[in-house]
C-alpha positions, 0 to 999 in steps of 0.5 A: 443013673447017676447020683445028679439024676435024683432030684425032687421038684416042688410046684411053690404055686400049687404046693408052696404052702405045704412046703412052705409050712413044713419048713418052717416047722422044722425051724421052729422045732430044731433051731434051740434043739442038739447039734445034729437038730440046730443042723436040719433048721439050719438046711430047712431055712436055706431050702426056705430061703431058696423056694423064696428066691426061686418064687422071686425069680418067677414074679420077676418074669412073669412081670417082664412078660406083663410089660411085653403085653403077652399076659392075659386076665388070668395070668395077672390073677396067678401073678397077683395070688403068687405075689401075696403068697411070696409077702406071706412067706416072707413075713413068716421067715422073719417070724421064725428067725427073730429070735426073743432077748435071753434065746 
């Protein structure tokens, strides 16, 4: 086994909002923090900012699926429900990145 074997893989349909909102704890927690504690908010916001882009990518294909006709009723409701999870998150990270006059 090699060390590039050993990944973890998150489902952001099924546990995004989980992982999403422990992320966004551990910002909030350590961004004013020590050093060593300002260095894990800042690897919580790039793993939150890469599981934004991965679900961005995600809606892009399944749009272009959408106009290619392969997509059924439900498929759009899955779509639709990622779609505003995705505006939610979203909305969150520019909450824990704005940081108030005298921070």
């Amino acid at each position: 086994m090699a060390l590039s074997d050993v990944e973890l893989v998150v489902n952001l349909y099924a546990e995004g909002d989980k992982f999403f909102d422990l992320l966004k704890a551990a910002v909030r927690d350590w961004q004013g923090g020590w050093g060593h504690e300002r260095e894990r908010a800042a690897f919580a916001l790039e793993l939150y900012q890469r599981g934004l882009e991965t679900m961005r990518a995600h809606l892009q294909e399944a749009r272009e699926k959408a106009e290619g006709g392969f997509f059924t009723d439900q498929d759009q409701r899955i779509l639709k429900r990622t779609e505003d999870r995705l505006a939610y998150w979203e909305k969150k990270l520019e909450e824990i990145q704005y940081k108030p006059p005298g921070r």
